[in-house]
C-alpha positions in Angstrom: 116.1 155.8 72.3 113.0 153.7 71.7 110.2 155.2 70.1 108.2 155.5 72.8 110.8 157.3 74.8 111.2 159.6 71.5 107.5 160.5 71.3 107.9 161.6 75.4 109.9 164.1 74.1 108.5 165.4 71.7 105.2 165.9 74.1 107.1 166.8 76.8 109.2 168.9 74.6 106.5 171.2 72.8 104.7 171.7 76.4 108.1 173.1 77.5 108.4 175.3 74.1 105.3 176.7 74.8 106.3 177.9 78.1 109.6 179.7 76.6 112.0 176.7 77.6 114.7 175.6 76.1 115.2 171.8 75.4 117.6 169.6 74.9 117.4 165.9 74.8 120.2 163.2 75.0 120.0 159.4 74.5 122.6 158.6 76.7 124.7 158.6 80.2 128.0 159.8 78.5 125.8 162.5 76.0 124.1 163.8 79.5 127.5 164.0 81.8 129.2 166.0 78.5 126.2 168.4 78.1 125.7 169.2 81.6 128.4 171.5 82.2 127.3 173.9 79.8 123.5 173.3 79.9 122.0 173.7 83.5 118.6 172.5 83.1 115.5 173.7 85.3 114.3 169.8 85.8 116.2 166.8 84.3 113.5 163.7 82.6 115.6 160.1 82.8 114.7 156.6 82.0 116.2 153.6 84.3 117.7 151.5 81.4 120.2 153.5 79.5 122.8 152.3 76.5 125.4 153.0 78.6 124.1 152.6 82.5 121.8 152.7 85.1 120.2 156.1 85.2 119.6 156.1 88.9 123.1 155.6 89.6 123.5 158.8 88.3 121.2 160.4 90.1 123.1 161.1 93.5 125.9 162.5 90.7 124.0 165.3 89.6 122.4 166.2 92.5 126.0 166.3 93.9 126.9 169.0 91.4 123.4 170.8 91.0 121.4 170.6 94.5 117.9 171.0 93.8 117.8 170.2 90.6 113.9 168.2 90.3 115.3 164.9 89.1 112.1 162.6 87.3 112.6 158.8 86.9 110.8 156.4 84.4 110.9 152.8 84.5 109.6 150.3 82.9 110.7 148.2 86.0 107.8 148.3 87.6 108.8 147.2 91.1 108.8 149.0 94.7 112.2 148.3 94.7 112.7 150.8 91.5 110.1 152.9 93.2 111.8 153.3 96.8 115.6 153.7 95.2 114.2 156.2 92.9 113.3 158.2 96.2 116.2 157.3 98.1 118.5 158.2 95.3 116.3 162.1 95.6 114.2 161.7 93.2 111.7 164.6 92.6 109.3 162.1 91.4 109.1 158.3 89.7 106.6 157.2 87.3 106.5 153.5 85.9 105.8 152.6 82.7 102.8 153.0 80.9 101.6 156.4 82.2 99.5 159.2 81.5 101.3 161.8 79.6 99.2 164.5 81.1 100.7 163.2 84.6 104.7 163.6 83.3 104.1 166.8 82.1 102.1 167.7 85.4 105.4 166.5 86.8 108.2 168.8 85.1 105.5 172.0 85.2 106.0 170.7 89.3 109.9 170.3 89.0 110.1 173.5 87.2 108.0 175.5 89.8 110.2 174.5 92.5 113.3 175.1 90.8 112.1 178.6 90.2 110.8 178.7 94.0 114.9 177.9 95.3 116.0 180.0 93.1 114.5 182.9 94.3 115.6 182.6 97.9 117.7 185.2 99.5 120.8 183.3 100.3 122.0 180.1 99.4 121.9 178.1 102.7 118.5 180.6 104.0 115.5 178.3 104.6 112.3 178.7 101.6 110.2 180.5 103.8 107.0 178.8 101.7 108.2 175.4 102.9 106.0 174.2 105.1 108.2 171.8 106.7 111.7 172.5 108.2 114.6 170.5 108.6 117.5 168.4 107.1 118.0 165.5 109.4 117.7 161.8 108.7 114.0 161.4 111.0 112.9 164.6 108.7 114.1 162.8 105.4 112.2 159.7 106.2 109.2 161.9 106.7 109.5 163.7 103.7 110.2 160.5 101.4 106.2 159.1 102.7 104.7 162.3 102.0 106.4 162.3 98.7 104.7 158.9 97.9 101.0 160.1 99.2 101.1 163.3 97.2 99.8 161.7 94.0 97.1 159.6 95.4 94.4 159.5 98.1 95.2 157.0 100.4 94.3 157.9 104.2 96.6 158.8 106.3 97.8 158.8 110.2 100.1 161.2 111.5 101.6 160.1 114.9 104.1 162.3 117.2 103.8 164.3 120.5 101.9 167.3 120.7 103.8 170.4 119.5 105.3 168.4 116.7 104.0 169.9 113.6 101.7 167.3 112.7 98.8 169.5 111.3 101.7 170.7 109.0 102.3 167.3 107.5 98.4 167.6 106.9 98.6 170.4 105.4 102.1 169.7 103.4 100.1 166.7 101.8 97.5 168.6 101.0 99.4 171.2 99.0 101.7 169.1 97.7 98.6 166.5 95.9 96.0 167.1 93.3 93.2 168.6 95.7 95.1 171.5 96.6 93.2 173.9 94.6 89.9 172.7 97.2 89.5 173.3 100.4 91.6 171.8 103.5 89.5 171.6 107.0 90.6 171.1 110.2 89.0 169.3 113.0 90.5 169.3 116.6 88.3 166.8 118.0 89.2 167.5 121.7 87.7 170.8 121.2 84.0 169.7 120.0 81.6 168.8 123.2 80.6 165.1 122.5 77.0 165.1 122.0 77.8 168.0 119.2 80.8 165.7 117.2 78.2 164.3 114.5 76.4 167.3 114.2 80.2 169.3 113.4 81.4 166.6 110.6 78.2 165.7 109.2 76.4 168.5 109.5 72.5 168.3 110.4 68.7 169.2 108.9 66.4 171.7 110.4 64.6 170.4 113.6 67.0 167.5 114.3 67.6 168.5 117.6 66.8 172.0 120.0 68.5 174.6 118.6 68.8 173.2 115.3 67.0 176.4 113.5 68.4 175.7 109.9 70.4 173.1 108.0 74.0 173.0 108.7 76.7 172.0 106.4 79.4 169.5 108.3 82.9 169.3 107.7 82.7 166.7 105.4 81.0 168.7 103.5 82.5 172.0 103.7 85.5 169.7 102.9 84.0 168.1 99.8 87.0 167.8 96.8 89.7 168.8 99.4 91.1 167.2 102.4 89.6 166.9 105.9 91.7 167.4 108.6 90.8 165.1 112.1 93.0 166.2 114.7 93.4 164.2 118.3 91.4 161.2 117.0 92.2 159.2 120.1 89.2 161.7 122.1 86.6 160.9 119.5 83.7 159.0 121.9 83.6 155.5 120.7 80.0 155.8 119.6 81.0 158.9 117.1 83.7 156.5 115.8 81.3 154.1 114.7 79.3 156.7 112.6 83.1 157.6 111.4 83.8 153.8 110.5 80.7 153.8 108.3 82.0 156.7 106.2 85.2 155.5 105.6 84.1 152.1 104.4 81.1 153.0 102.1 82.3 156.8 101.8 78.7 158.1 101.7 77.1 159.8 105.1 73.6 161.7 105.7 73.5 164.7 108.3 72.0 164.3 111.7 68.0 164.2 110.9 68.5 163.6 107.2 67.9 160.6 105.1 69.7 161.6 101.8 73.0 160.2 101.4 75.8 162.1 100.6 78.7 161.7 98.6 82.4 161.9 100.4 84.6 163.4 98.1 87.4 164.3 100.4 90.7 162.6 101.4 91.1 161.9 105.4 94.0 162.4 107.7 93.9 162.0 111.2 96.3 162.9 113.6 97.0 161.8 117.5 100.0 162.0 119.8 98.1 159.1 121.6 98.8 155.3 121.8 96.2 154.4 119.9 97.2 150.1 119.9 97.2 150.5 123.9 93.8 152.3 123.5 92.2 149.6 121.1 93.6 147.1 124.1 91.6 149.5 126.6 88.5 148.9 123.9 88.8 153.2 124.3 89.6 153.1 120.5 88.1 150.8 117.7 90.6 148.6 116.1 89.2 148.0 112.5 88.5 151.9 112.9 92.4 152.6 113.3 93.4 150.2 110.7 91.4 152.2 108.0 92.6 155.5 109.5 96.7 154.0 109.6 96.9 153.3 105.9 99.7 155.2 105.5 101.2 156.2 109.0 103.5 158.9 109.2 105.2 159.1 112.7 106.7 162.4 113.4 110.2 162.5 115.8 109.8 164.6 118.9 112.4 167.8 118.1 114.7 166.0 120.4 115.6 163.5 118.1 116.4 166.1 115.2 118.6 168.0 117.2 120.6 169.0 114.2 117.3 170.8 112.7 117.2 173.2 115.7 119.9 176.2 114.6 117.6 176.5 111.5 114.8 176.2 113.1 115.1 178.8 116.0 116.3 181.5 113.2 113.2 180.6 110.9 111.2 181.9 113.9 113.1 184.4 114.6 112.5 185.5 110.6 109.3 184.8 110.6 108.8 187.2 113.9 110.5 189.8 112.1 108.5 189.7 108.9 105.6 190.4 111.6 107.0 193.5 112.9 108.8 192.5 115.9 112.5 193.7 116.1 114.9 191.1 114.3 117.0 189.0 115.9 119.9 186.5 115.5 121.4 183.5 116.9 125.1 183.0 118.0 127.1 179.8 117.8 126.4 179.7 121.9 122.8 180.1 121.5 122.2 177.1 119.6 124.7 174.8 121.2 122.4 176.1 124.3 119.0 175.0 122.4 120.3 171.8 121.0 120.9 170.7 124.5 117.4 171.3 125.6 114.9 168.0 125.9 112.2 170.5 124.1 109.4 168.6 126.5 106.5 170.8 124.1 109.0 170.2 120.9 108.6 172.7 117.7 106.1 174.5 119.7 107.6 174.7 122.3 110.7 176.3 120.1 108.7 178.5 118.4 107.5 180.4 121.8 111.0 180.9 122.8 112.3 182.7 120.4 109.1 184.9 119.7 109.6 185.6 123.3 113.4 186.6 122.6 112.4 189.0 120.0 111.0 190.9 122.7 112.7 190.8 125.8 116.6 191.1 124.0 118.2 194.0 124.2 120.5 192.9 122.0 120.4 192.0 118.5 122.4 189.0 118.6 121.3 186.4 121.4 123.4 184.8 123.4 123.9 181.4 125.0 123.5 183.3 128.5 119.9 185.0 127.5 118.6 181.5 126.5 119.5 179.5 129.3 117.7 182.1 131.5 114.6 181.8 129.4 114.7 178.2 129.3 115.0 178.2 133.2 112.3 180.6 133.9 114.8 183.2 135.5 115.3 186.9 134.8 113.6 188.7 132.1 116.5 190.1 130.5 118.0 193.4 131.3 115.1 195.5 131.7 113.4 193.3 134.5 117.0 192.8 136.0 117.7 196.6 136.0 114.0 197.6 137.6 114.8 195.6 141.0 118.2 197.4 141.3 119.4 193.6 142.2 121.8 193.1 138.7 124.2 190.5 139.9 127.9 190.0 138.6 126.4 187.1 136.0 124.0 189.8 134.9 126.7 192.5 134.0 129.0 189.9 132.8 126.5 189.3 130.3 125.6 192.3 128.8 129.2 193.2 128.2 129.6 189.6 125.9 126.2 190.6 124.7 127.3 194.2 123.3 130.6 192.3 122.5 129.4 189.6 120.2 127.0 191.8 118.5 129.8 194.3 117.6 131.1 191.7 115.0 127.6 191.0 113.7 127.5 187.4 112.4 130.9 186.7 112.7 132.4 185.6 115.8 135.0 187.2 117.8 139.2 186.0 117.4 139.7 182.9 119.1 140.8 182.8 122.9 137.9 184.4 124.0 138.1 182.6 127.0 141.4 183.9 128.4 140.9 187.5 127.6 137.8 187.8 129.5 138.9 185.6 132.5 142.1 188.5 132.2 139.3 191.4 132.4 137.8 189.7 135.0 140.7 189.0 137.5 142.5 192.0 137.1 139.8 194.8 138.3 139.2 191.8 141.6 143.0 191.6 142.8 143.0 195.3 142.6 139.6 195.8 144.8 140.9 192.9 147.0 144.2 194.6 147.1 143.1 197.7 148.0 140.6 196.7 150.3 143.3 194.8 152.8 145.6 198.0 152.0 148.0 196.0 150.0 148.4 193.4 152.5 149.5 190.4 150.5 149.2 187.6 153.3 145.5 188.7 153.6 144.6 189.8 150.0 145.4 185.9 149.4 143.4 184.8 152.5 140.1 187.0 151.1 140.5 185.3 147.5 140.9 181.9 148.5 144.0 181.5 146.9 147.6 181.1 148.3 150.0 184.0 149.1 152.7 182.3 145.2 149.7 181.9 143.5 148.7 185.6 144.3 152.1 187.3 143.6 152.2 185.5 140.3 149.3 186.6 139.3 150.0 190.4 140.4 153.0 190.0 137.7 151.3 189.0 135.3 148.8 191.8 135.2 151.5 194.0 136.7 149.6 195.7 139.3 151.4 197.9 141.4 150.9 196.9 145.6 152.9 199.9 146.9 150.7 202.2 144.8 147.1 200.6 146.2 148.6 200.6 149.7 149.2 204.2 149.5 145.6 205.0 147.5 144.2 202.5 150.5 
């Protein structure tokens, strides 16, 4: 190792040592793969240029063998290509050459907090239930790879996607994730604030500046100042409270309403829209040098239907959640989701989330099924109570509490394969014997009333062996 490298260590090292870590350090590919087996580190510190190799190739190696394991890359290549295959090869975080040593070891005290945080989970494929983001799928990794390179700076960012899609939760993830997480994060919802009251909410205003104004107020800028500020559904913020915005943002000082002393704007800005905001700048609805100092960073979020494979673990993490509130606990069966991921999802995570707080408490039964969703997602029968009131419970509706009380008898396992057959056989046997009895064991008209032909019916009478000269006597 170069000497440079060495005296990384040794910082890095002692800062570890003082935290009751144990340390080991290697110079080398071939020295890491041998150690590895027998030393399982809590976060793993790797240069780009090794003796022996390229030490991001070997990233995807040891991430294959320890998932999770906070993976921190230096380079003295100090290129975005280096910087975007560090990320792409799942790297917990990159830092080129020079840096601050403070910053590395901010870095491994990060990686080692959220090796701890997995490790504590209560099984190994459950979802961290501090994550504020949920979801494996490709749209969800792009996501989390830009919030990964916003964390450690300040840039302004735009987070785009239909309503219901989580995008204060991005907000907030960013926030958590950077350096002003220890001050405060505020919200805006823009749509909410009556217009002629917008400046007066974000920049606060002076005793006097307008009727009703009995004191000062502090805005949100403000009340934000050292944290983050939050400005949801930009696209309805009037055009003449935009300007006063655009001012802000490009000298980052602001007075309040009826003031004259300016104020400093310590805070970082994300906004947030599910609006078109280029077709609005075309409408002149939305200032265009405004959204190109708002869309530094844009982060678009998919609609849920696009991450259909996130939606299994996404339904139970609301169904969890539920139950940590107190509402009876539920689970999911391999039917219910198949059900779910075929939904469009029109009002996406939200949308979700609604659903299966409303299972909690309209099913009976502790497992869901894919019958008990498709009602709720059709707006049909409230479960078996509501059914049962009416006195109207249809075949479908006793057909489905039976598999209900079937499938939860084997918990989260499934039941043996051929499902299929052995109801059908429950099914049909019970109606040729009403049918049968019905016509007095009258073949020719048994077949007539099923619909089916007189072979067909005598065949099936074998195979569930019913006896006709026994129902014709019983009538």
């Amino acid at each position: 190792m170069a000497d440079d490298d060495a005296a990384i260590c040794t910082v890095v090292g002692e800062a570890l040592r003082r935290q009751q870590h144990e340390v080991l350090t290697v110079g080398s590919i071939a020295a890491l793969r041998a150690a590895m087996p027998e030393f399982a580190p809590d976060v793993l510190v790797t240069d780009v240029i090794m003796p022996d190799g390229n030490g991001l190739d070997l990233v995807p190696e040891l991430l294959a063998d320890a998932p999770g394991l906070p993976i921190i890359v230096l380079s003295a290549q100090n290129t975005l290509t280096t910087a975007v295959r560090a990320t792409e090869q799942g790297a917990f975080e990159y830092l080129p050459k020079p840096f601050d040593l403070e910053e590395l070891c901010r870095a491994v005290a990060d990686g080692v907090r959220s090796r701890r945080t997995a490790g504590t989970a209560r099984e190994a494929d459950r979802i961290d239930e501090s994550l504020p983001l949920i979801g494996r799928s490709a749209p969800m990794q792009e996501v989390y790879r830009t919030i990964a390179r916003v964390v450690a700076n300040d840039l302004t960012v735009l987070v785009l996607g239909e309503s219901g899609t989580g995008k204060e939760l991005v907000a907030r993830a960013i926030h958590d994730l950077g350096r002003r997480r220890q001050a405060p994060f505020v919200a805006v919802n823009m749509a909410a604030i009556p217009r002629e009251l917008i400046e007066s909410e974000l920049f606060g205003h002076e005793r006097g500046a307008f009727t009703g104004a009995h004191g000062r107020a502090a805005g949100r800028f403000e009340q934000a100042q050292g944290g983050t500020l939050f400005l949801d559904e930009i696209g309805d913020m009037p055009m003449d409270a935009q300007t006063r915005l655009l001012r802000v943002l490009q000298s980052g000082e602001f007075t309040t309403v009826g003031g004259t002393r300016l104020i400093r704007a310590d805070v970082r800005i994300i906004a947030a829209t599910h609006k078109n905001l280029p077709e609005m700048i075309a409408e002149r609805t939305f200032r265009e040098d405004l959204y190109y100092r708002l869309a530094v960073v844009p982060i678009a979020l998919p609609a849920l239907r696009q991450r259909g494979g996130d939606i299994g673990e996404l339904a139970q993490h609301f169904l969890d959640r539920a139950a940590q509130e107190g509402l009876p606990r539920k689970y999911l069966d391999g039917g219910a989701v198949l059900r779910l991921e075929q939904h469009d999802w029109p009002g996406n995570v939200r949308e979700l989330e609604n659903l299966m707080r409303r299972l909690t408490v309209l099913a009976r039964e502790d497992v869901v099924s894919a019958v008990l969703v498709e009602q709720q997602l059709a707006g049909g029968p409230r479960m078996e109570d509501e059914r049962v009131s009416g006195g109207t419970e249809t075949l479908a509706d006793a057909v489905e509490s039976h598999l209900a009380r079937y499938f939860a008898a084997f918990g989260r396992d499934l039941p043996p394969d051929g499902l299929y057959d052995r109801i059908i056989a429950e099914i049909e046997g019970p109606l040729l014997e009403i049918a049968l009895g019905a016509v007095k064991g009258n073949q020719l008209k048994a077949a007539k009333l099923l619909g089916i032909n007189r072979n067909t019916l005598r065949k099936k009478l074998n195979d569930h062996q019913l006896e006709t000269r026994r129902l014709r006597q019983g009538g």
